[in-house]
Backbone as a printed PyTorch tensor [residue, N CA C, xyz], in Angstrom:
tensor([[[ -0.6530, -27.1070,   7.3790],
         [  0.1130, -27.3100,   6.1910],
         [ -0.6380, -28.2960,   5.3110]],

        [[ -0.4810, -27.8710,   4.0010],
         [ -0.8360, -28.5770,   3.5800],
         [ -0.3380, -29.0000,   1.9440]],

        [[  0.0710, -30.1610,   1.6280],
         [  1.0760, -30.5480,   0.5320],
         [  0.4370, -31.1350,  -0.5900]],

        [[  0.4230, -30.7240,  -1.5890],
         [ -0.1760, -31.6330,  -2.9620],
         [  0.8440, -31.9310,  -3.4070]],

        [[  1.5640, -33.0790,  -3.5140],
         [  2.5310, -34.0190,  -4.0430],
         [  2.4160, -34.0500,  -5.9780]],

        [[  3.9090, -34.1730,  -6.6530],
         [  4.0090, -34.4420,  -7.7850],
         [  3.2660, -35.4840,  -7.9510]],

        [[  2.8530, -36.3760,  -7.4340],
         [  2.0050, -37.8350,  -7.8400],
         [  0.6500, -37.8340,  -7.8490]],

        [[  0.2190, -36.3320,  -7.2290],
         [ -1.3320, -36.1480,  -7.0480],
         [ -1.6390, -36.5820,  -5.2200]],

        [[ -0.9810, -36.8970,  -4.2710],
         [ -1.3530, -37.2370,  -2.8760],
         [ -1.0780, -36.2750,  -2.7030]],

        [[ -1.9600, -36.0610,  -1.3330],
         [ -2.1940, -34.6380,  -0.4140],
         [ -1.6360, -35.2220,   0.6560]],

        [[ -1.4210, -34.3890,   0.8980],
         [ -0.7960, -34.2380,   2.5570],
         [ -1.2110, -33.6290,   3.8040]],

        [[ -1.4640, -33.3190,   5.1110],
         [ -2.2890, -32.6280,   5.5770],
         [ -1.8350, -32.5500,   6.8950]],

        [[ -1.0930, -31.3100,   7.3960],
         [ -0.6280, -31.4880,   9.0270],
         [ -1.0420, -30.6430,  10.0940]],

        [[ -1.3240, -30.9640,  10.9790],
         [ -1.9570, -29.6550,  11.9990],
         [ -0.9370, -28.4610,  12.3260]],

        [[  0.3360, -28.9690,  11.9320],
         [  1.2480, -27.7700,  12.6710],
         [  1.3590, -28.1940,  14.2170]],

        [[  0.7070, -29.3960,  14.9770],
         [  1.0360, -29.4630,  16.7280],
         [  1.3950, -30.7650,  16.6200]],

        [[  0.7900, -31.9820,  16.1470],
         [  1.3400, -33.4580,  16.5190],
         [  2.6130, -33.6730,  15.3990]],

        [[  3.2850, -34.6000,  16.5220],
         [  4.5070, -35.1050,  15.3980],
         [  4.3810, -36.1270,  14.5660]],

        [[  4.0290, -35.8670,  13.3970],
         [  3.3960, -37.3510,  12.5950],
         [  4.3970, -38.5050,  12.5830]],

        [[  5.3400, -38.0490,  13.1380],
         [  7.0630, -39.3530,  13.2540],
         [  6.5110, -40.4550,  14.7020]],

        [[  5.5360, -40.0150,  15.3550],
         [  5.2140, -40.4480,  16.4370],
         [  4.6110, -42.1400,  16.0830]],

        [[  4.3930, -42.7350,  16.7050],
         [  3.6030, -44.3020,  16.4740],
         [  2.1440, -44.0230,  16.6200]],

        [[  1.6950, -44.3990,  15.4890],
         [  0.1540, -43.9480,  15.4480],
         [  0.0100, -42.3710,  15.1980]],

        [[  0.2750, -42.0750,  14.8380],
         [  0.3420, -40.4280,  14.8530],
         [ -0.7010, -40.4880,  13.5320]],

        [[ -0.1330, -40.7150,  12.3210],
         [ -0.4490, -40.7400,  11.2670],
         [ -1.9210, -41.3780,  10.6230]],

        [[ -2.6150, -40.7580,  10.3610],
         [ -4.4340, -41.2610,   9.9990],
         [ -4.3290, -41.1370,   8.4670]],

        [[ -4.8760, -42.5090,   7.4600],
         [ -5.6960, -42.0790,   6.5060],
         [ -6.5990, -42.0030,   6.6070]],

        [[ -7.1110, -40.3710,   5.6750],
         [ -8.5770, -40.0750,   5.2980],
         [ -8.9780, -39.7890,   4.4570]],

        [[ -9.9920, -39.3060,   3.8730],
         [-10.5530, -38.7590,   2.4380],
         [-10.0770, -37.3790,   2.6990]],

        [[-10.0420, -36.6530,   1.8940],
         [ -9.7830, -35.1420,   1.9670],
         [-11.5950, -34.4940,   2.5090]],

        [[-12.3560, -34.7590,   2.4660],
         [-13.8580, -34.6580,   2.3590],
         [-13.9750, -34.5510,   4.1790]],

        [[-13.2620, -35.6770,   4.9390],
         [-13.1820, -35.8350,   6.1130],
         [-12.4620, -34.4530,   6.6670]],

        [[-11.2920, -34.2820,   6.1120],
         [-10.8110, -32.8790,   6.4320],
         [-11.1970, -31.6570,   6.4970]],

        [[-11.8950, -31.3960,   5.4980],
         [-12.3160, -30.4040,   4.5060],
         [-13.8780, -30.1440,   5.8180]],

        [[-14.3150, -31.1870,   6.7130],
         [-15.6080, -31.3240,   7.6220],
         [-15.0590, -30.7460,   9.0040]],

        [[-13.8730, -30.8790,   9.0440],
         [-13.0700, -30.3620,  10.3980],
         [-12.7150, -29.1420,   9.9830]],

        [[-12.3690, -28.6680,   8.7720],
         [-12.3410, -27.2730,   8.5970],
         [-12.2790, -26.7270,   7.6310]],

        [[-13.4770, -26.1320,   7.2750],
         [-14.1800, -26.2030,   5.8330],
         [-13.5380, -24.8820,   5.3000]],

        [[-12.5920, -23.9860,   5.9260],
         [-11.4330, -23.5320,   5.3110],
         [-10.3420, -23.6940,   4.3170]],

        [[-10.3930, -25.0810,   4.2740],
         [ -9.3980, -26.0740,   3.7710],
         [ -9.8820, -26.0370,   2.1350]],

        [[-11.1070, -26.1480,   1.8060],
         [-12.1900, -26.6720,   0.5760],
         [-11.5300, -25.5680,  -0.4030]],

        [[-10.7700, -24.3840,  -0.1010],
         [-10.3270, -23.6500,  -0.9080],
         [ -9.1760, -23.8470,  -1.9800]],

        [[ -8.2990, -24.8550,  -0.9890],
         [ -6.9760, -25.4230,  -1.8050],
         [ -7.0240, -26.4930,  -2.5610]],

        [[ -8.7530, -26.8480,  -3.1190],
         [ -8.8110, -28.2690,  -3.7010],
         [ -8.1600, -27.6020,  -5.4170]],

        [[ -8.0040, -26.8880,  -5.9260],
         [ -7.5300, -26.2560,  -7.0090],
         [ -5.8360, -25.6350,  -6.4490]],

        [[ -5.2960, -26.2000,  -5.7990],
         [ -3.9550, -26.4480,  -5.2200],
         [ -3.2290, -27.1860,  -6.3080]],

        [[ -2.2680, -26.8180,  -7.0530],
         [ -1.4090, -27.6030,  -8.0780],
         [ -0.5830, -28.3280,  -7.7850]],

        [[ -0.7980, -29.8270,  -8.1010],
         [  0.4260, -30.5010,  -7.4880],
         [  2.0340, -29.9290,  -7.5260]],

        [[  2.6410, -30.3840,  -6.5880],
         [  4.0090, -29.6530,  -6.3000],
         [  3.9720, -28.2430,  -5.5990]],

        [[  2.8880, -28.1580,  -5.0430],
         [  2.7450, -26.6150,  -4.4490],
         [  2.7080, -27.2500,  -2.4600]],

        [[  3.0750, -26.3440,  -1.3140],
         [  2.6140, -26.5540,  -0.2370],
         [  2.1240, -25.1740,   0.0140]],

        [[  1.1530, -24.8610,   0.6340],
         [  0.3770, -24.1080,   1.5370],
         [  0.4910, -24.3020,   3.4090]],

        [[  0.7270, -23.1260,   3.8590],
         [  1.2180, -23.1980,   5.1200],
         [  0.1100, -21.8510,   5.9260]],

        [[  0.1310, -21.4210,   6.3940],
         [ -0.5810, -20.9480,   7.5220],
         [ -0.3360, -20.8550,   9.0050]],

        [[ -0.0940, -20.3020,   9.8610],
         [  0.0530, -19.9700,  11.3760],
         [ -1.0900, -20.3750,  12.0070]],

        [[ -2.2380, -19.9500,  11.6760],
         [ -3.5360, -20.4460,  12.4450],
         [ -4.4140, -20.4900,  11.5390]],

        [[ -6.1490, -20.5400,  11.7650],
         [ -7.2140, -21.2500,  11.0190],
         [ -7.1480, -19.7660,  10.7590]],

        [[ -7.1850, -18.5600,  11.4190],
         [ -7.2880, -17.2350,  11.1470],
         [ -6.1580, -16.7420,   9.6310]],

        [[ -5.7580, -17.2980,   9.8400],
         [ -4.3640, -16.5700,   8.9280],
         [ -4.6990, -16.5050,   7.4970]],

        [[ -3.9970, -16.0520,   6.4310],
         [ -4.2820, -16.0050,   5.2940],
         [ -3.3190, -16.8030,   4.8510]],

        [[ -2.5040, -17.1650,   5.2310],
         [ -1.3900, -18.2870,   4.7130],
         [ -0.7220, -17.7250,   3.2580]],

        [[  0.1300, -19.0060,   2.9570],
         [  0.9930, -18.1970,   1.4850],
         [  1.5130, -19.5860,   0.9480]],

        [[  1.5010, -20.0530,  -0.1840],
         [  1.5500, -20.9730,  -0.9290],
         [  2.6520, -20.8770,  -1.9610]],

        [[  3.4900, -22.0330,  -1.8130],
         [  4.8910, -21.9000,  -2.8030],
         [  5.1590, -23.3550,  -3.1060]],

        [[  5.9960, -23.3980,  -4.2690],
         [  6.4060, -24.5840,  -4.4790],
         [  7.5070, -25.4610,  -3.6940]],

        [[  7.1220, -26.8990,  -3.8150],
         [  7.8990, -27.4230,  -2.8710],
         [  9.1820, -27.7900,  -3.3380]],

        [[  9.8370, -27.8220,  -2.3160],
         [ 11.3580, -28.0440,  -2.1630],
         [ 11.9820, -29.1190,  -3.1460]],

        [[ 12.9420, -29.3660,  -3.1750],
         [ 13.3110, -30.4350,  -3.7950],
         [ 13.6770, -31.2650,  -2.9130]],

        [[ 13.7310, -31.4360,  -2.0700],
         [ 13.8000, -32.3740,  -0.7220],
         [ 12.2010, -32.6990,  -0.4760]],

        [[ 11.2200, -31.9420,  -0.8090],
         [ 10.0110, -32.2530,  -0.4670],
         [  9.4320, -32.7320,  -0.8460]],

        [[  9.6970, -33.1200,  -2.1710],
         [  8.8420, -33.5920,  -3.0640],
         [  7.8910, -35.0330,  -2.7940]],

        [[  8.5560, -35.1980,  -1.8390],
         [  8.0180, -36.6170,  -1.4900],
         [  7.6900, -37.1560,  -2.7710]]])
């Protein structure tokens, strides 16, 4: 998953760890991400207020706007 926020912050989740966890949560550059899976480099033209989701690295995923609860 992955979230471009109304404020311009990204967001970025594997879909397996619970980021609610202690320590769970890492800042990084998007650049760092984008090196773990250079799949990712596609959604840098991602409009804020949009999330992108996906099942696996295989998938083609599908991109919609976020919730109004989501907006973080």
């Amino acid at each position: 998953m992955v979230i471009h926020t109304d404020d311009g912050s990204w967001l970025v989740g594997d879909g397996v760890n619970d980021p609610n966890l202690p320590g769970a949560v890492v800042v990084s550059g998007m650049i760092h991400v984008v090196e773990q899976d250079p799949s990712l480099a596609e959604l840098a033209a991602l409009p804020p207020g949009r999330i992108a989701e996906r099942d696996c690295p295989d998938d083609v995923g599908h991109i919609d706007e976020l919730a109004p609860d989501e907006g973080l």
